[in-house]
C-alpha positions as CSV (number, residue, x, y, z in Angstrom):
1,X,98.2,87.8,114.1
2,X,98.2,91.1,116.3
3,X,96.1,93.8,115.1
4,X,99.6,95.6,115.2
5,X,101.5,93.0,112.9
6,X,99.3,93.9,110.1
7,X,99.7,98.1,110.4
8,X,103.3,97.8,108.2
9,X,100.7,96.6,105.3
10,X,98.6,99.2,105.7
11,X,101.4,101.8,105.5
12,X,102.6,100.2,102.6
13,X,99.5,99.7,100.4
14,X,99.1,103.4,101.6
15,X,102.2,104.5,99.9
16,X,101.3,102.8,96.7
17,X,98.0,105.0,96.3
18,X,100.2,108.4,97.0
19,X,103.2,107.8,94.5
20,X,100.8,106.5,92.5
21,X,98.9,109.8,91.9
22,X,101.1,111.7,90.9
23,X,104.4,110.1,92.0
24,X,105.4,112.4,94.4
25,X,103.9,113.0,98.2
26,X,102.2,115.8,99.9
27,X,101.6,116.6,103.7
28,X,98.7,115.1,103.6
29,X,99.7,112.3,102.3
30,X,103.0,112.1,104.6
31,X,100.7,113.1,107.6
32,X,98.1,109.9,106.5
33,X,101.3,107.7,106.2
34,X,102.7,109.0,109.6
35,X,98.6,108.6,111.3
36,X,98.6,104.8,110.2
37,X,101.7,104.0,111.6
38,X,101.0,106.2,115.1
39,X,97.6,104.6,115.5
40,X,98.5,103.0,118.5
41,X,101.3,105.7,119.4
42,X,104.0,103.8,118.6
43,X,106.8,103.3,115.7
44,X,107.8,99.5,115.8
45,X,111.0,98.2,113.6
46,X,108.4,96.7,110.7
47,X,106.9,100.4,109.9
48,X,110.3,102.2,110.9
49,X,112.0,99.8,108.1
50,X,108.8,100.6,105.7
51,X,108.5,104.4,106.1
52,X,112.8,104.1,105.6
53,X,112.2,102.6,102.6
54,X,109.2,105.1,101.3
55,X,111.5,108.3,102.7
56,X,114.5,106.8,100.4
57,X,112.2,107.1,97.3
58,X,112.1,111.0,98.7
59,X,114.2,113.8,97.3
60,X,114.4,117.2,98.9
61,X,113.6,118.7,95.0
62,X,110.2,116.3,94.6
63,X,108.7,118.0,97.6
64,X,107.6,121.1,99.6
65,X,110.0,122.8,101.5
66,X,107.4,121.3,104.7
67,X,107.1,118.2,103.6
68,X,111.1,117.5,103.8
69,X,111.3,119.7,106.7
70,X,108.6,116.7,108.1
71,X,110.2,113.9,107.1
72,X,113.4,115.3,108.8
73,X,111.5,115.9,112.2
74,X,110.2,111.9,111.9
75,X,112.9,110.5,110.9
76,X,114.9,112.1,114.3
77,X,112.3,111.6,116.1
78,X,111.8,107.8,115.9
79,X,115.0,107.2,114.8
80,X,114.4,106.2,111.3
């Protein structure tokens, strides 16, 4: 396995730990989720198709005003 294969975990365990704090997410936490799947400066289809599913869990009244104003800049951006 490809040091690359296993980054979709990561982003996943790392969305466990910020819904399950308080079961909404920051920019911080957003920006730590966004960081693990950038690592190597690229969005492949396995953490596109995990950050769509942790975005779906995402209402524009849960979060800040930035926060939804970031996911809408990532999700354009990468196509997600």
């Amino acid at each position: 396995m490809r040091a690359t294969d296993s980054k979709w975990i990561e982003i996943t365990y790392g969305a466990i730990g910020v819904f399950a704090d308080d079961g909404t997410m920051d920019l911080g936490e957003l920006n730590f989720l966004l960081g693990l799947a950038l690592k190597d400066g690229v969005i492949d289809d396995d953490e596109k198709r995990v950050l769509r599913s942790i975005f779906s869990k995402v209402t524009q009244g849960q979060v800040s005003p930035a926060v939804w104003a970031r996911i809408k800049e990532v999700r354009e951006k990468h196509e997600i």
